[in-house]
N, CA, C and O atoms as a GROMACS GRO file, in nm:
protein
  460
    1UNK      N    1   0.084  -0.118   0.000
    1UNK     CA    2   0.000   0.000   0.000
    1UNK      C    3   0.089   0.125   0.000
    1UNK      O    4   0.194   0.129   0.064
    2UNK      N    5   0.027   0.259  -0.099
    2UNK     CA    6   0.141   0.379  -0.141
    2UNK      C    7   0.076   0.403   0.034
    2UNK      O    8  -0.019   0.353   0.094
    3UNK      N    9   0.199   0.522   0.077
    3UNK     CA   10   0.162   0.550   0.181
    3UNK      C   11   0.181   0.747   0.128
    3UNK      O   12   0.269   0.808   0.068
    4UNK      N   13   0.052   0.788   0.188
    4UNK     CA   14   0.031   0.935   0.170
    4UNK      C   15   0.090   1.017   0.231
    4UNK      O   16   0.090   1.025   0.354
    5UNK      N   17   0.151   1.092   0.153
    5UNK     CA   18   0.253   1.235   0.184
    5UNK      C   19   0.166   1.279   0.294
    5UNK      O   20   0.053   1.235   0.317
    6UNK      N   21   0.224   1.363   0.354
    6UNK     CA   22   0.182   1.415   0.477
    6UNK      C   23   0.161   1.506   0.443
    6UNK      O   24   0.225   1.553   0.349
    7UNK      N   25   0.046   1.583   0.512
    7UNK     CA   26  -0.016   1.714   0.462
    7UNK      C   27   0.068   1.802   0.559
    7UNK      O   28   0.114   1.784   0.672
    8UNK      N   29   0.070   1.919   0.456
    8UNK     CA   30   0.146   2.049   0.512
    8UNK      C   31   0.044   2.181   0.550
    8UNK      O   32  -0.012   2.232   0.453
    9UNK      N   33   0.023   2.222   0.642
    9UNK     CA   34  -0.023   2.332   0.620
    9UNK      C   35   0.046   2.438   0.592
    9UNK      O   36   0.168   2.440   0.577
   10UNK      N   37  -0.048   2.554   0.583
   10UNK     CA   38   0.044   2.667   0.549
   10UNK      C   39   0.112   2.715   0.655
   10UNK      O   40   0.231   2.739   0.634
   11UNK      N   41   0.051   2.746   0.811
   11UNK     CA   42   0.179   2.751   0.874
   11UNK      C   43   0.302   2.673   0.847
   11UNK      O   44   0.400   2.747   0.858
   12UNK      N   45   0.324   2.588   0.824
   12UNK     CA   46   0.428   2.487   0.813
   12UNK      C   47   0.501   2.503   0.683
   12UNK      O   48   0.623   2.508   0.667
   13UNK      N   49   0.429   2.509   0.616
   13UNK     CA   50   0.530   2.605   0.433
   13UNK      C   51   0.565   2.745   0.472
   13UNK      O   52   0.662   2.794   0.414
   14UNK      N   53   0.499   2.823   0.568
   14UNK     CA   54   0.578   2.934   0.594
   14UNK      C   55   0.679   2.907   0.680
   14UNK      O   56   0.751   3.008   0.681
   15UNK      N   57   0.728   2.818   0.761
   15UNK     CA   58   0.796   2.815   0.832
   15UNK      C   59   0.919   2.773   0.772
   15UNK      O   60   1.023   2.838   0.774
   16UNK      N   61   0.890   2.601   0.689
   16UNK     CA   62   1.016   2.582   0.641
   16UNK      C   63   1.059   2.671   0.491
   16UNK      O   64   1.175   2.671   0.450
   17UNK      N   65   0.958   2.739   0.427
   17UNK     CA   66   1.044   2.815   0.384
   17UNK      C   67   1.131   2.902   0.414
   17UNK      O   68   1.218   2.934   0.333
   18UNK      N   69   1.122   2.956   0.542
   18UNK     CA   70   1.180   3.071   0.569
   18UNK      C   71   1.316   3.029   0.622
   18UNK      O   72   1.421   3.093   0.609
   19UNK      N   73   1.295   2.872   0.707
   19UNK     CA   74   1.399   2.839   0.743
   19UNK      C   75   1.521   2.796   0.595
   19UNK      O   76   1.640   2.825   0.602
   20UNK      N   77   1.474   2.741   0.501
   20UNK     CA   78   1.548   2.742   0.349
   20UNK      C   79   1.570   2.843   0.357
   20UNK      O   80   1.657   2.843   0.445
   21UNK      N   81   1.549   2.978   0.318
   21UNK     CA   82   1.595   3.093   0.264
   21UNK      C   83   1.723   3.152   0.384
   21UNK      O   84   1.825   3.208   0.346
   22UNK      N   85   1.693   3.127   0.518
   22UNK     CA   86   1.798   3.176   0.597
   22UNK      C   87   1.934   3.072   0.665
   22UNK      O   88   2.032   3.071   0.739
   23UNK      N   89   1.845   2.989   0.569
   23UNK     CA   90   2.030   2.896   0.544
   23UNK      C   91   2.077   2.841   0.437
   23UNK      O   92   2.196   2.857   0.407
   24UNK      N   93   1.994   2.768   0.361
   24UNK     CA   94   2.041   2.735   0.175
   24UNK      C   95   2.036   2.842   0.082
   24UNK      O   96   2.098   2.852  -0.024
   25UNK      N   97   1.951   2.926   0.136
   25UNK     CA   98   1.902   3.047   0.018
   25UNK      C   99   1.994   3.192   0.098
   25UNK      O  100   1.989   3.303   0.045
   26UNK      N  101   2.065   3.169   0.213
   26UNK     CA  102   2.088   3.338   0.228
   26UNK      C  103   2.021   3.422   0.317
   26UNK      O  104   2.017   3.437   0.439
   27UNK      N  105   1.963   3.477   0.208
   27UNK     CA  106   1.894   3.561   0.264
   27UNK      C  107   1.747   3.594   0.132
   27UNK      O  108   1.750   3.549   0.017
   28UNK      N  109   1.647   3.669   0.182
   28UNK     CA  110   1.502   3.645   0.125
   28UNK      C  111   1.584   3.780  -0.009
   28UNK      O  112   1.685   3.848   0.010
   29UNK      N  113   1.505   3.777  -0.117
   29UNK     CA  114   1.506   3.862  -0.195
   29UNK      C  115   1.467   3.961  -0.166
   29UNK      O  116   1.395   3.941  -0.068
   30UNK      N  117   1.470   4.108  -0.201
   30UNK     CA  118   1.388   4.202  -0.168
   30UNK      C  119   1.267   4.175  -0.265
   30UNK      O  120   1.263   4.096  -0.359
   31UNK      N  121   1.141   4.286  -0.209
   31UNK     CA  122   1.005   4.232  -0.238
   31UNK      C  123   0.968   4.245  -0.355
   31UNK      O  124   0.884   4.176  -0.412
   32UNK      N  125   1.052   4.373  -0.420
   32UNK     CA  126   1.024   4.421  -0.558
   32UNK      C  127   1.049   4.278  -0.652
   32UNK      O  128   0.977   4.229  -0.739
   33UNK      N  129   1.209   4.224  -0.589
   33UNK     CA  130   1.282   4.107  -0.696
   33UNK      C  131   1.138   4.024  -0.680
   33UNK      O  132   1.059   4.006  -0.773
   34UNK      N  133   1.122   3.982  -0.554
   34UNK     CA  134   1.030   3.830  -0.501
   34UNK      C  135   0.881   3.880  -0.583
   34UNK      O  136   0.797   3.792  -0.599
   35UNK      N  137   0.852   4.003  -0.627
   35UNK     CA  138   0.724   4.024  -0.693
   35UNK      C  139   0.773   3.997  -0.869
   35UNK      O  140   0.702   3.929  -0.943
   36UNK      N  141   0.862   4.040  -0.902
   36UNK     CA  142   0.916   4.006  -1.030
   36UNK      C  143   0.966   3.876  -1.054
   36UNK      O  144   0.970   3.847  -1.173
   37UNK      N  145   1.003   3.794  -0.979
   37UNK     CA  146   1.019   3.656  -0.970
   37UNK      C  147   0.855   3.575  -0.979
   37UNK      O  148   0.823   3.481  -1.051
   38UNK      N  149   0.785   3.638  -0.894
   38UNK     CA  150   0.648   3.588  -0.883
   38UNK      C  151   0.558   3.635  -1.066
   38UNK      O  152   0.467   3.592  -1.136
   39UNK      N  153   0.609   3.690  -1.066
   39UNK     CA  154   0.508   3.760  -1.249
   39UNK      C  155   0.599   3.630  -1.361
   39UNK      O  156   0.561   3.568  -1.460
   40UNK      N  157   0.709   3.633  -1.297
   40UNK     CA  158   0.781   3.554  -1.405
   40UNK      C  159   0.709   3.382  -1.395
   40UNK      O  160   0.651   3.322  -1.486
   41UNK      N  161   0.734   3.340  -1.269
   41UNK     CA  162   0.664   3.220  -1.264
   41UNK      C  163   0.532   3.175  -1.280
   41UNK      O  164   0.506   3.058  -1.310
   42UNK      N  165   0.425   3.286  -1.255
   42UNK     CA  166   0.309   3.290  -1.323
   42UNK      C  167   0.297   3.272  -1.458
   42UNK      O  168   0.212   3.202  -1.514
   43UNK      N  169   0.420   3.364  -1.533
   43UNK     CA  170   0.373   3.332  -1.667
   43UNK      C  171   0.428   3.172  -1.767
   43UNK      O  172   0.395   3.122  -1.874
   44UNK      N  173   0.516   3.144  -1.671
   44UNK     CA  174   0.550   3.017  -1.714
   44UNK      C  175   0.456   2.905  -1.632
   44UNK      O  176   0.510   2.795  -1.619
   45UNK      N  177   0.344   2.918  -1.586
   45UNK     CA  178   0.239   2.824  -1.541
   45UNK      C  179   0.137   2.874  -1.644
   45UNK      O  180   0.044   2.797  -1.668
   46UNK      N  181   0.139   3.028  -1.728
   46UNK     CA  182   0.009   3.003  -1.820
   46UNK      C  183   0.094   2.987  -1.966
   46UNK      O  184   0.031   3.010  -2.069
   47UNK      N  185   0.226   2.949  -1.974
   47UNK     CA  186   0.240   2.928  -2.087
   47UNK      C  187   0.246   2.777  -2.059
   47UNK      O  188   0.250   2.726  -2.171
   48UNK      N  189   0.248   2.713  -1.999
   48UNK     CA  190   0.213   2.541  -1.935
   48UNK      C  191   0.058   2.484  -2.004
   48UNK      O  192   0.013   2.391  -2.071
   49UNK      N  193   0.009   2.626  -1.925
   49UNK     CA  194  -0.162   2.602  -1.926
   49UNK      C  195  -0.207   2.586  -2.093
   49UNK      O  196  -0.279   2.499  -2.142
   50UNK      N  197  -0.112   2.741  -2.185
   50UNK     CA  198  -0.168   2.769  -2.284
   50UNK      C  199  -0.173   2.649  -2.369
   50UNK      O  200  -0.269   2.608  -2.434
   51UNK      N  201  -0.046   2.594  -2.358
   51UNK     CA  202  -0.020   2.480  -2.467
   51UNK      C  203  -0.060   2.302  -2.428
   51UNK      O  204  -0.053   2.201  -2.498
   52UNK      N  205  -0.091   2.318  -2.327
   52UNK     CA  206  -0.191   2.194  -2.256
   52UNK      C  207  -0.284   2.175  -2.298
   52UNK      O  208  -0.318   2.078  -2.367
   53UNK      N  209  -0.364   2.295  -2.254
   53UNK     CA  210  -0.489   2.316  -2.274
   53UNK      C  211  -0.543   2.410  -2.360
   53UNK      O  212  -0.663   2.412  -2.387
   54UNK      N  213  -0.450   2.499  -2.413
   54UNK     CA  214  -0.508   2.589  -2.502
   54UNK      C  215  -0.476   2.484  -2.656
   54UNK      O  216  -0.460   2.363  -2.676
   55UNK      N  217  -0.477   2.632  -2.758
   55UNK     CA  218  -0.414   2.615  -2.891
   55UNK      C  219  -0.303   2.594  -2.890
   55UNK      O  220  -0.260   2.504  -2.962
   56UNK      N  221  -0.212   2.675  -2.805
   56UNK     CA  222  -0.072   2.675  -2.857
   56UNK      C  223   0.011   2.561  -2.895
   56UNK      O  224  -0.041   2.470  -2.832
   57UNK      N  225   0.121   2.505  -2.969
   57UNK     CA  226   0.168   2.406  -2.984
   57UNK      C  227   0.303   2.433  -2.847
   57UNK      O  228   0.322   2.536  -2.783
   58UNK      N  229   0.375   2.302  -2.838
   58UNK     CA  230   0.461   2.330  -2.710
   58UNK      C  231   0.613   2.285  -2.786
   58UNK      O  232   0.635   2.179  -2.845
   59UNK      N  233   0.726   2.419  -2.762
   59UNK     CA  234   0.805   2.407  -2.758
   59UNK      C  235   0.892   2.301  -2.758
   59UNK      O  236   0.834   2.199  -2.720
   60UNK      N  237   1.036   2.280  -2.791
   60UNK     CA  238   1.086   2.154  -2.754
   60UNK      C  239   1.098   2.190  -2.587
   60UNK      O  240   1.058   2.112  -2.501
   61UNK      N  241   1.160   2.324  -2.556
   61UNK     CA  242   1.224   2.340  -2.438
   61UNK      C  243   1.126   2.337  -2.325
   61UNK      O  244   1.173   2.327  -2.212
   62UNK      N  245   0.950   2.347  -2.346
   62UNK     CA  246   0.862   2.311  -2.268
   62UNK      C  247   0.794   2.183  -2.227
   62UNK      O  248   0.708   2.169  -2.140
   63UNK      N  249   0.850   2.089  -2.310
   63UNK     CA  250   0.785   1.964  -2.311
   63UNK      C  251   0.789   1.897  -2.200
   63UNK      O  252   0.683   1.858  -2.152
   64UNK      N  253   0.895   1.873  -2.144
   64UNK     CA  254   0.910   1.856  -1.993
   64UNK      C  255   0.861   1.931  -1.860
   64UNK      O  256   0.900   1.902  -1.747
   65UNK      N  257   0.782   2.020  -1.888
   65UNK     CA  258   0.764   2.103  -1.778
   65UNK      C  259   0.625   2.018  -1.714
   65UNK      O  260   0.541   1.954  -1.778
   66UNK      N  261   0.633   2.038  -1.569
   66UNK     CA  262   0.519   1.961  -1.519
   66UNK      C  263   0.466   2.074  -1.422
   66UNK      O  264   0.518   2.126  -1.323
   67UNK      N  265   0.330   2.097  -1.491
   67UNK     CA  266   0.237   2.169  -1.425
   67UNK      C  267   0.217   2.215  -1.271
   67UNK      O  268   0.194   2.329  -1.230
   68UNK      N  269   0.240   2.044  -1.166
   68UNK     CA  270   0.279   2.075  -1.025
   68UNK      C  271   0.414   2.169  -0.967
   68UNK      O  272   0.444   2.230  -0.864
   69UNK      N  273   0.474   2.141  -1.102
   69UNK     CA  274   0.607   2.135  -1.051
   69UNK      C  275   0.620   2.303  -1.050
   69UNK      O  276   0.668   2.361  -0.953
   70UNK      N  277   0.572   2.372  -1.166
   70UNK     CA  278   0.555   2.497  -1.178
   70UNK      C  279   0.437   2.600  -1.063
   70UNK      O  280   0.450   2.718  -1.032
   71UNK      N  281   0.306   2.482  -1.015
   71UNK     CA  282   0.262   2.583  -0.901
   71UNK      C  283   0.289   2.605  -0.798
   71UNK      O  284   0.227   2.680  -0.722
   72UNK      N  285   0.384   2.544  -0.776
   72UNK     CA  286   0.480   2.480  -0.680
   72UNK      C  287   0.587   2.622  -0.642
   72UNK      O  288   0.593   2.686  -0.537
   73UNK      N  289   0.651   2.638  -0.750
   73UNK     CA  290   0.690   2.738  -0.782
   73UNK      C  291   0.616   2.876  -0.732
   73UNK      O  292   0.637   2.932  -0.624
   74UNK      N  293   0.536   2.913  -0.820
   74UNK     CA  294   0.432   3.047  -0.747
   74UNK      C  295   0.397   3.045  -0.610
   74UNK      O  296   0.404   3.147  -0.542
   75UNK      N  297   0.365   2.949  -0.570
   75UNK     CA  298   0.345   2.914  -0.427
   75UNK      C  299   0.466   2.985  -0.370
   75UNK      O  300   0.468   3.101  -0.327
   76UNK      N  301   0.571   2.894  -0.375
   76UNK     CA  302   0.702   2.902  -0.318
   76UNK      C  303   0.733   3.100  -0.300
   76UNK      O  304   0.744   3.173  -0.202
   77UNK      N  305   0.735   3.118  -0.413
   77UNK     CA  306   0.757   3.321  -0.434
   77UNK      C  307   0.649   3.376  -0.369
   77UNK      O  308   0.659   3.496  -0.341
   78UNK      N  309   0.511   3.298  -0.326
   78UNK     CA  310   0.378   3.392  -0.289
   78UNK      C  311   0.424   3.350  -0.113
   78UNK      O  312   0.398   3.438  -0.032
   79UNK      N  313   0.472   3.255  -0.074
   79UNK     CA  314   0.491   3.250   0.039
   79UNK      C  315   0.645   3.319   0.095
   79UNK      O  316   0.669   3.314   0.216
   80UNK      N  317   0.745   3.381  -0.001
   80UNK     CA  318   0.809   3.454   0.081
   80UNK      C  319   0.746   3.579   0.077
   80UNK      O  320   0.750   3.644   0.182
   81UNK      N  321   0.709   3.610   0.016
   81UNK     CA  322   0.657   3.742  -0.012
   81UNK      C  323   0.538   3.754   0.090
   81UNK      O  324   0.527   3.874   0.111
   82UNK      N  325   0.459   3.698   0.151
   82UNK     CA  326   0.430   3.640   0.251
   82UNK      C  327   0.528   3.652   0.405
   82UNK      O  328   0.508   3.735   0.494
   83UNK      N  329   0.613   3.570   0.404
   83UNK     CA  330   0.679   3.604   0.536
   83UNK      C  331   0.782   3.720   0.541
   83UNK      O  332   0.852   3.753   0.637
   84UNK      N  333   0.775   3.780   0.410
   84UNK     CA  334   0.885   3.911   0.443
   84UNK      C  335   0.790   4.020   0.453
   84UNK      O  336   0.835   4.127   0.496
   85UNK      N  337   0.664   4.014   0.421
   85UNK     CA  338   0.573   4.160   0.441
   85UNK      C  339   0.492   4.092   0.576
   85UNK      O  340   0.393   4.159   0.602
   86UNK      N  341   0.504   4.014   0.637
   86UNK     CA  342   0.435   3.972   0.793
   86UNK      C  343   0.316   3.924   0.761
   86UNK      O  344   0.236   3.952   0.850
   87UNK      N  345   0.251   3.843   0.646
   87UNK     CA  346   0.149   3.832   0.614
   87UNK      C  347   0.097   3.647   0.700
   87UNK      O  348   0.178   3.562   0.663
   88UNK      N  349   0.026   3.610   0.763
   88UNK     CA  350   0.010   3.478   0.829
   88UNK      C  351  -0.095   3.459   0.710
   88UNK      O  352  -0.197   3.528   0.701
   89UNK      N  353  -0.046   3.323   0.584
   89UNK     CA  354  -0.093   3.329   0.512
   89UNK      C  355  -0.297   3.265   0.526
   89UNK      O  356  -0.402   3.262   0.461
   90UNK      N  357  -0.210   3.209   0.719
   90UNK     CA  358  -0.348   3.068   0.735
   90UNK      C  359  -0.475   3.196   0.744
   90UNK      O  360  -0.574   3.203   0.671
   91UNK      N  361  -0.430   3.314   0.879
   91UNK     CA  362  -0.530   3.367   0.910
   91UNK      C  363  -0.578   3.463   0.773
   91UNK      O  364  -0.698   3.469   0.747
   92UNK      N  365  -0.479   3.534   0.688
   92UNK     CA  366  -0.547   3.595   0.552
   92UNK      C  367  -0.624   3.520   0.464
   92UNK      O  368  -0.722   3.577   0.417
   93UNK      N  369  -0.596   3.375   0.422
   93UNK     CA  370  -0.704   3.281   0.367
   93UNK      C  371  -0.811   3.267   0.426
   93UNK      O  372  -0.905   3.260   0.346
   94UNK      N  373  -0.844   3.259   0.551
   94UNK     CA  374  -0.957   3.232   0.668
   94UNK      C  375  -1.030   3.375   0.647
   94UNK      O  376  -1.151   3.392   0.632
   95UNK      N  377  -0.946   3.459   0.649
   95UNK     CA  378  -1.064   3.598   0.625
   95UNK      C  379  -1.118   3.588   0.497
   95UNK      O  380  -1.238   3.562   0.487
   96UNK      N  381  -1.032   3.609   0.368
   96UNK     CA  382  -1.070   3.557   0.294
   96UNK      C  383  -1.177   3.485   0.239
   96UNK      O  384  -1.240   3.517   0.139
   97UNK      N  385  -1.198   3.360   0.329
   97UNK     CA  386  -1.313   3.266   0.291
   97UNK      C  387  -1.466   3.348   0.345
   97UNK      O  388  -1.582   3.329   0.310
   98UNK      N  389  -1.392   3.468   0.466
   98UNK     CA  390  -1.523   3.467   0.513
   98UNK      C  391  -1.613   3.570   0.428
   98UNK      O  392  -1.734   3.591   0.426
   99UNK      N  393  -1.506   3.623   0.363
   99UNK     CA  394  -1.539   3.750   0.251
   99UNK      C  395  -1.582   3.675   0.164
   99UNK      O  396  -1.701   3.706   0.165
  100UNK      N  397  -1.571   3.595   0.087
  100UNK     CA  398  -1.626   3.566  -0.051
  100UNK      C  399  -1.757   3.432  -0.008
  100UNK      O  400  -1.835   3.382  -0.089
  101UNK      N  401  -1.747   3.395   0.163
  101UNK     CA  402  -1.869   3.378   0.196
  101UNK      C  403  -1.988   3.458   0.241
  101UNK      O  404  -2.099   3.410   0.263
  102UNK      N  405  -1.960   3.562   0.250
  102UNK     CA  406  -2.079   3.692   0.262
  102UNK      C  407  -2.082   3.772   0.144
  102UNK      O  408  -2.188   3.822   0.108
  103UNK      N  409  -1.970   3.792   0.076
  103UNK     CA  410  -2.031   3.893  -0.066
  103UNK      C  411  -2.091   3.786  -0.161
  103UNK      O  412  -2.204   3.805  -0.205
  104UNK      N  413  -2.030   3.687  -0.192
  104UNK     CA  414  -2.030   3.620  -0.329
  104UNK      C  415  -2.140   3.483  -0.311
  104UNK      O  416  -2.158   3.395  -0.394
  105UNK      N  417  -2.218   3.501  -0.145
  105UNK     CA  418  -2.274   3.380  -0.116
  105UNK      C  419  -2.408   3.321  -0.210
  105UNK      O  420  -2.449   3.205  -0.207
  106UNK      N  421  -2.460   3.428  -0.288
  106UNK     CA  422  -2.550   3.408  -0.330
  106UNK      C  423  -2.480   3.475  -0.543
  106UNK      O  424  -2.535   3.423  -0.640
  107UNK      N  425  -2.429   3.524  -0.552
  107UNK     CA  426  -2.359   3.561  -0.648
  107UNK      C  427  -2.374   3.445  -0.777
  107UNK      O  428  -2.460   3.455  -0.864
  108UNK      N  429  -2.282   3.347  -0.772
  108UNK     CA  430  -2.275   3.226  -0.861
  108UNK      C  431  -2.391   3.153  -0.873
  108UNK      O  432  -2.440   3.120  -0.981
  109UNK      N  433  -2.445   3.121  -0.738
  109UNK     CA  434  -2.560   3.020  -0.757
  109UNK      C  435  -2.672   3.109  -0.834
  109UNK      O  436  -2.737   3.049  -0.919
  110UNK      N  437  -2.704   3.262  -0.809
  110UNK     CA  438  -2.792   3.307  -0.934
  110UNK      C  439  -2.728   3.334  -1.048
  110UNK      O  440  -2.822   3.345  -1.127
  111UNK      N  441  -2.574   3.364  -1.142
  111UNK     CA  442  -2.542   3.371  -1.228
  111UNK      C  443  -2.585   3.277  -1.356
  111UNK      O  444  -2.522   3.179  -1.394
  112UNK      N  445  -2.681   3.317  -1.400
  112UNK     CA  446  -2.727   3.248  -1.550
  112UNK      C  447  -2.635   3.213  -1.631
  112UNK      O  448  -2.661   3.127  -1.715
  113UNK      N  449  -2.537   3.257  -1.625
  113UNK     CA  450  -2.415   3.211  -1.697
  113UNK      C  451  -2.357   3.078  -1.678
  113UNK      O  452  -2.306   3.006  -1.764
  114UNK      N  453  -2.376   3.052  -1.538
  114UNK     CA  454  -2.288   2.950  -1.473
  114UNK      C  455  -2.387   2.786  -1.530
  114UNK      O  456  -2.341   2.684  -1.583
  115UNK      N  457  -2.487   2.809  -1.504
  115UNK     CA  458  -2.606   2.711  -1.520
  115UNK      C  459  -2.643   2.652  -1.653
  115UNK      O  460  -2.738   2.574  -1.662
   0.00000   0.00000   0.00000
């Protein structure tokens, strides 16, 4: 029997990232780089997406790229950027949910579009 990876929360990706960055990595990027690092890796998850799933045809030099492996990535840049502006990513998701459970609660389920 496979035995299942252990779930991480996000406290716990903020933590060991930070601990990576202040001993394999140095020190954190500044926020401007870690936001320009973050635009860059976004766009190499929708040029993933485009040619997956879109029209586009895929490169030789993209053929290997694996989708996890790239959100993985954004993640990784959204969570320093995250612990260098003081952001606790658990409690901002939790507000989060509670916002798009009071504005948007009724939103989709009447959108005629969706149906």
């Amino acid at each position: 029997m496979e035995e299942q990876p252990k779930s991480l929360t996000l406290a716990e990706a903020q933590k060991r990232v930070d601990a990576w960055i202040n001993t394999t990595g140095v020190r954190y990027f500044s926020e401007l780089t870690n936001m320009a690092i973050l635009t860059e890796e976004v766009g190499e998850v929708a040029r993933l997406i485009s040619r997956t799933y879109g029209e586009q045809s895929f490169k030789e030099s993209d053929r290997d790229k694996d989708l996890g492996d790239e959100l993985a990535d954004v993640l990784w840049v959204l969570i320093c950027l995250a612990n260098q502006t003081g952001v606790d990513l658990t409690a901002a998701l939790e507000k989060n949910f509670e916002k798009k459970n009071s504005r948007d609660k009724d939103r989709h389920i009447e959108n005629k579009k969706l149906k």
